[in-house]
C-alpha positions as CSV (number, residue, x, y, z in Angstrom):
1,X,-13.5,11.1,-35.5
2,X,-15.7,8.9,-37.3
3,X,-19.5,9.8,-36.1
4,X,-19.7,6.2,-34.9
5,X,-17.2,6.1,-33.1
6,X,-17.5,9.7,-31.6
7,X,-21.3,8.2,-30.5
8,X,-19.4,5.1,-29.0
9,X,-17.1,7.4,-26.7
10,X,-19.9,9.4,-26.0
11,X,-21.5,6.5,-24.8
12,X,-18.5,5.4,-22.4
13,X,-17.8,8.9,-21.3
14,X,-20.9,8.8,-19.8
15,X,-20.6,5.2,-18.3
16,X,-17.4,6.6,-17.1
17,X,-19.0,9.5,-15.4
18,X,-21.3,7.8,-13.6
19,X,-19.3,6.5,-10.7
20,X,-17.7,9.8,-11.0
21,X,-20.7,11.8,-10.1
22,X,-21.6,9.0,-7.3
23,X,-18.1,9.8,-5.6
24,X,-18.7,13.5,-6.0
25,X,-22.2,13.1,-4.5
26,X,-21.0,11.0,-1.8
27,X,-17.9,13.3,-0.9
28,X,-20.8,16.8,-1.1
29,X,-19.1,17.7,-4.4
30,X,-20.8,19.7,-6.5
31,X,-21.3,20.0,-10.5
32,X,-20.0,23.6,-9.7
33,X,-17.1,22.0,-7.7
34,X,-16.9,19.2,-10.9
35,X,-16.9,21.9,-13.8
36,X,-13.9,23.8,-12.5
37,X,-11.7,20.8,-11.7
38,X,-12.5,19.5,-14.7
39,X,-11.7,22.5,-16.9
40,X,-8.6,22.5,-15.3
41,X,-7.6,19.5,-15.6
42,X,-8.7,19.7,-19.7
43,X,-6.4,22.5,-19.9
44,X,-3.2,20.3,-17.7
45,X,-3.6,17.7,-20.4
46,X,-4.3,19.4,-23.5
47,X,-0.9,21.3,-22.7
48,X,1.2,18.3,-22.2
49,X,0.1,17.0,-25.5
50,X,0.8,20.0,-26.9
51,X,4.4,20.0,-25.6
52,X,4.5,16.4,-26.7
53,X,4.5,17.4,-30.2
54,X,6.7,19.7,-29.5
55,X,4.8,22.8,-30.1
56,X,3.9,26.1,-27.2
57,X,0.7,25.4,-25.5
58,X,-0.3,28.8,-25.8
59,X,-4.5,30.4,-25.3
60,X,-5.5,30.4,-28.7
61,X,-4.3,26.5,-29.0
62,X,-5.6,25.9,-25.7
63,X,-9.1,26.9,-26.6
64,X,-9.3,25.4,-30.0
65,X,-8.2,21.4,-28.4
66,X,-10.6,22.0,-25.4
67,X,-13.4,23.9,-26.6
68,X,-12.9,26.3,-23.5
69,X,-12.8,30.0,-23.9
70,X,-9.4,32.5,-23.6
71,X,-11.2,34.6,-21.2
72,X,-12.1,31.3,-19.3
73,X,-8.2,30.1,-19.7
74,X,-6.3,33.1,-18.4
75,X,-8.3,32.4,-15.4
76,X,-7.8,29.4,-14.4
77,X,-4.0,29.7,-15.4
78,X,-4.0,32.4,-12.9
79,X,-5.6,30.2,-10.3
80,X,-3.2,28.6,-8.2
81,X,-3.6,24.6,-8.3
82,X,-4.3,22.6,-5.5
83,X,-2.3,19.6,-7.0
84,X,1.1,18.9,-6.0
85,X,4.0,17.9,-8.8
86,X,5.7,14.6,-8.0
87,X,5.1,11.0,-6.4
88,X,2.4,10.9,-3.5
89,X,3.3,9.4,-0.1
90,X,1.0,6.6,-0.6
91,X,2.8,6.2,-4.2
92,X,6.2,6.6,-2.5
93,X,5.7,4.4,0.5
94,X,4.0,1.4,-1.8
95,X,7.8,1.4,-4.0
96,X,10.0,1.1,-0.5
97,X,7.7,-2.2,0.7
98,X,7.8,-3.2,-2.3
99,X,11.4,-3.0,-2.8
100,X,11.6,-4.4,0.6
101,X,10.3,-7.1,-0.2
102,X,11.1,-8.2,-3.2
103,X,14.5,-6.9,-3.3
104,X,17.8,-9.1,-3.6
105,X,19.5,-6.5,-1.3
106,X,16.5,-6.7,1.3
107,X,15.3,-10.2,0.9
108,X,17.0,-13.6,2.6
109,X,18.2,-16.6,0.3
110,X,15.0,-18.0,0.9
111,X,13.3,-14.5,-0.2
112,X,11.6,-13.3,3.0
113,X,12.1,-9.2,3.9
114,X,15.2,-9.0,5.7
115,X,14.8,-7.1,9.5
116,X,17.3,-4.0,7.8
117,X,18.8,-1.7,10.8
118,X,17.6,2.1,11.1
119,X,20.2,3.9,12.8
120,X,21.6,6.9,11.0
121,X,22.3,8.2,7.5
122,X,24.3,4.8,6.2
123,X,21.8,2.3,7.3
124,X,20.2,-0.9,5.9
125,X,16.5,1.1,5.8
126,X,18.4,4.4,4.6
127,X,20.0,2.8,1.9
128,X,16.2,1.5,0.7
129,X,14.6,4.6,1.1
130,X,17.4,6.2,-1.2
131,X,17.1,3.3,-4.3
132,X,13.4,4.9,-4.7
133,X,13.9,8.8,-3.8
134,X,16.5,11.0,-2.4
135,X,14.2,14.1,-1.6
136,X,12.7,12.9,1.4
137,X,14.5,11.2,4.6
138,X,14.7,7.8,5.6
139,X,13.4,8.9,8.8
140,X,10.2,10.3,8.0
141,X,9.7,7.3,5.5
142,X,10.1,5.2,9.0
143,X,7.8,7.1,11.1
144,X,4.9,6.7,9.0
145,X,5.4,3.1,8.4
146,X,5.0,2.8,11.8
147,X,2.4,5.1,11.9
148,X,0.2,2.5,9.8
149,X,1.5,-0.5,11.2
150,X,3.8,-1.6,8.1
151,X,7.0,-2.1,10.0
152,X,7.7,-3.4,13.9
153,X,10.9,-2.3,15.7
154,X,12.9,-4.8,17.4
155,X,16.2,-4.8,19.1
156,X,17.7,-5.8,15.3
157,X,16.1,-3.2,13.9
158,X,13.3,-3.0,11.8
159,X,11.2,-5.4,10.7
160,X,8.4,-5.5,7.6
161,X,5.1,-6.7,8.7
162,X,2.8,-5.8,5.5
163,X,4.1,-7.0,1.5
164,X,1.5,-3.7,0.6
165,X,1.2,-0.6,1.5
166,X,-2.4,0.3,3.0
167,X,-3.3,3.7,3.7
168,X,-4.7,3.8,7.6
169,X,-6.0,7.0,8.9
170,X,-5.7,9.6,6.2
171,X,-8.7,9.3,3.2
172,X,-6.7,11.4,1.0
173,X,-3.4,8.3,0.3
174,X,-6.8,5.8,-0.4
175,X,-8.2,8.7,-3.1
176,X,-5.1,9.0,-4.3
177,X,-4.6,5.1,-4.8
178,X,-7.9,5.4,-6.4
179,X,-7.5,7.7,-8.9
180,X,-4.1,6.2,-9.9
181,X,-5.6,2.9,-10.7
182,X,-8.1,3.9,-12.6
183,X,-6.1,6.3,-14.7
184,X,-4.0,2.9,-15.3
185,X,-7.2,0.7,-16.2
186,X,-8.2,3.0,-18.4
187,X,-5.3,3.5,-20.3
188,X,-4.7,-0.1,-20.8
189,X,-8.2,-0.8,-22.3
190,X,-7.8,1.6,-24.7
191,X,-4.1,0.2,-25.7
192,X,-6.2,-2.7,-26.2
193,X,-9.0,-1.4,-28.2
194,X,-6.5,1.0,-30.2
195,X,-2.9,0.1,-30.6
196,X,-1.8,-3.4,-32.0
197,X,0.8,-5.0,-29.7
198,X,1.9,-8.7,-30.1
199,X,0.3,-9.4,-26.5
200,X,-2.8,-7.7,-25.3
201,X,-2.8,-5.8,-21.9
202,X,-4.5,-8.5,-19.0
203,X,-7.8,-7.1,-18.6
204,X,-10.1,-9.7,-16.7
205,X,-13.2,-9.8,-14.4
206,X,-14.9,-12.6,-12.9
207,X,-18.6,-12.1,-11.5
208,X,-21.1,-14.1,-9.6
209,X,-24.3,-12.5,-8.3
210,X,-25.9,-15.4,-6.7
211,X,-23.2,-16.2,-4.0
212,X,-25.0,-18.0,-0.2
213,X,-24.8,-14.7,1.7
214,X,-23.4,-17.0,4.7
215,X,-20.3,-17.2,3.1
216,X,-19.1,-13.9,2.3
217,X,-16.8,-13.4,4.8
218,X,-15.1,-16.5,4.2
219,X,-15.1,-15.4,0.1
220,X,-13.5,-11.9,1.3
221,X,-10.8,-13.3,3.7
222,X,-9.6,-16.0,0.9
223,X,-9.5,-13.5,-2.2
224,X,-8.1,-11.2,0.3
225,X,-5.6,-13.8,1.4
226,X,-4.8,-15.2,-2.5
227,X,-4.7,-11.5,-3.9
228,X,-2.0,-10.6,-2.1
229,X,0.3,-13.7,-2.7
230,X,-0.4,-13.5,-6.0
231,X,0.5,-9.6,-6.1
232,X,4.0,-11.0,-3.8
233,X,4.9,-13.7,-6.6
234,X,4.2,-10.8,-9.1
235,X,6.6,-8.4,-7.4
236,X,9.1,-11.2,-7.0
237,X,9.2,-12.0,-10.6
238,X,9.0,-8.2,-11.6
239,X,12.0,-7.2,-9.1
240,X,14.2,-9.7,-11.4
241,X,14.0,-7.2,-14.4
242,X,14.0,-4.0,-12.3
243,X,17.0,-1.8,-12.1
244,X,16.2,-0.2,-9.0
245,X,15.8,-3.6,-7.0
246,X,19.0,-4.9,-9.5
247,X,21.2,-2.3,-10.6
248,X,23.6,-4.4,-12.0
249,X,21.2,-5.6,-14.4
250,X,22.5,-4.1,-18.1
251,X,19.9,-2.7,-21.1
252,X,18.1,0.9,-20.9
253,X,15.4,0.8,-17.5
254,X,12.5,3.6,-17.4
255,X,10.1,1.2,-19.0
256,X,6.7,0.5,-16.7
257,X,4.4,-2.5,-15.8
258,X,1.7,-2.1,-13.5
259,X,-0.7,-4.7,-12.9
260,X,-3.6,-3.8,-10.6
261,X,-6.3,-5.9,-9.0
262,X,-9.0,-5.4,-6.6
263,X,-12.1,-7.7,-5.3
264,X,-16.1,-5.9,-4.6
265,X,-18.3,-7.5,-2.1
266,X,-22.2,-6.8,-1.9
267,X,-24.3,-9.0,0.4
268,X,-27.7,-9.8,-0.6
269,X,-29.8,-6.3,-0.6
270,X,-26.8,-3.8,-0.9
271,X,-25.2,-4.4,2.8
């Protein structure tokens, strides 16, 4: 890496750390507790690139890509992880309201969620839950839909009350959200800033910092309100070229988009 350019990501890195070591501070994580994760996660990536090229992650190229040592390596190999394999609830539960929603099977001709009924293995829900995953049950997806006030019961069957899934009660679904949007920003800037494409990734932020403090909660409620019709047009237009809400639709799926948004609010002295 150029020595200008190795200064320049230097220079993010630690722009990037700074919100980083806020949330650790915040959460009483220490730069004990910080070091260890972050070795191990080194190590998780640095052998999936490895494997990408098709070669054997082994110590020795371990320690050479990450600059840790193979005394250091064989231990943390040899500690279990505390990170599960696979899609989070909160990323599981976001798919089936979105699916839900957006859906040709799921929506009405005017393209409102349809109230789907619940009862048993071959139901309207069931069938839903299966389009996005077949390893958990339909009724555990239910319960804790219900359990955050996404869906309403009814004599039909059940009903969708939220177009996004919001984790209620449990930090750890929020953190999780968290981490996977920024994992997603990231990688997107640096398509931009690295990789020529005929159409740049959307990366936009608008900023005011002398807003009437009298009117924040009317700001709030509106972007609030316009975020997430704009985020139900997107999924509407999305679910066209989706094989999962369309499986009739012919060409190769597995390709992604993900477009995230999010508004900050900070009254006048930090409230």
């Amino acid at each position: 890496m150029p020595r200008d350019l190795r200064s320049s990501a230097l220079f993010a890195l630690r722009l990037l750390l700074r919100p980083i070591a806020k949330f650790c501070l915040k959460r009483a994580l220490t730069i004990q507790d910080f070091l260890e994760v972050g070795k191990s996660v080194f190590l998780d990536v640095a052998s999936d690139e490895i494997k990408d090229a098709g070669g054997n992650p082994n110590t020795s190229r371990l320690s050479v890509i990450t600059g840790i040592r193979r005394k250091e390596i064989n231990r943390l190999l040899a500690k279990p992880s505390v990170v599960e394999e696979g899609d989070s609830a909160a990323s599981l539960l976001t798919k089936v309201i979105g699916l839900w929603a957006t859906g040709p099977a799921f929506t009405t001709a005017s393209g409102k969620p349809r109230v789907l009924d619940c009862d048993g293995q071959q139901s309207q829900f069931a069938d839903l839950v299966e389009q996005i995953s077949t390893d958990v049950r339909p009724g555990t997806v239910l319960a804790e839909l219900e359990r955050i006030g996404a869906v309403e019961r009814s004599s039909r069957g059940v009903k969708l009350l939220a177009l996004a899934y919001k984790p209620v009660g449990d930090p750890s679904e929020g953190l999780e959200l968290l981490a996977a949007d920024a994992a997603d920003l990231i990688e997107a800037v640096q398509e931009n800033i690295f990789e020529i494409h005929e159409t740049a990734n959307l990366h936009a932020t608008t900023d005011f910092d002398n807003i009437v403090e009298e009117k924040m909660p009317q700001i709030r409620k509106w972007l609030l309100k316009e975020g997430m019709q704009f985020h139900h047009k997107l999924r509407k237009y999305l679910s066209r070229f989706d094989k999962d809400s369309n499986p009739r639709l012919k060409g190769k799926g597995g390709s992604q988009v993900v477009v995230g948004s999010f508004s900050r609010t900070k009254d006048n002295g930090g409230r």
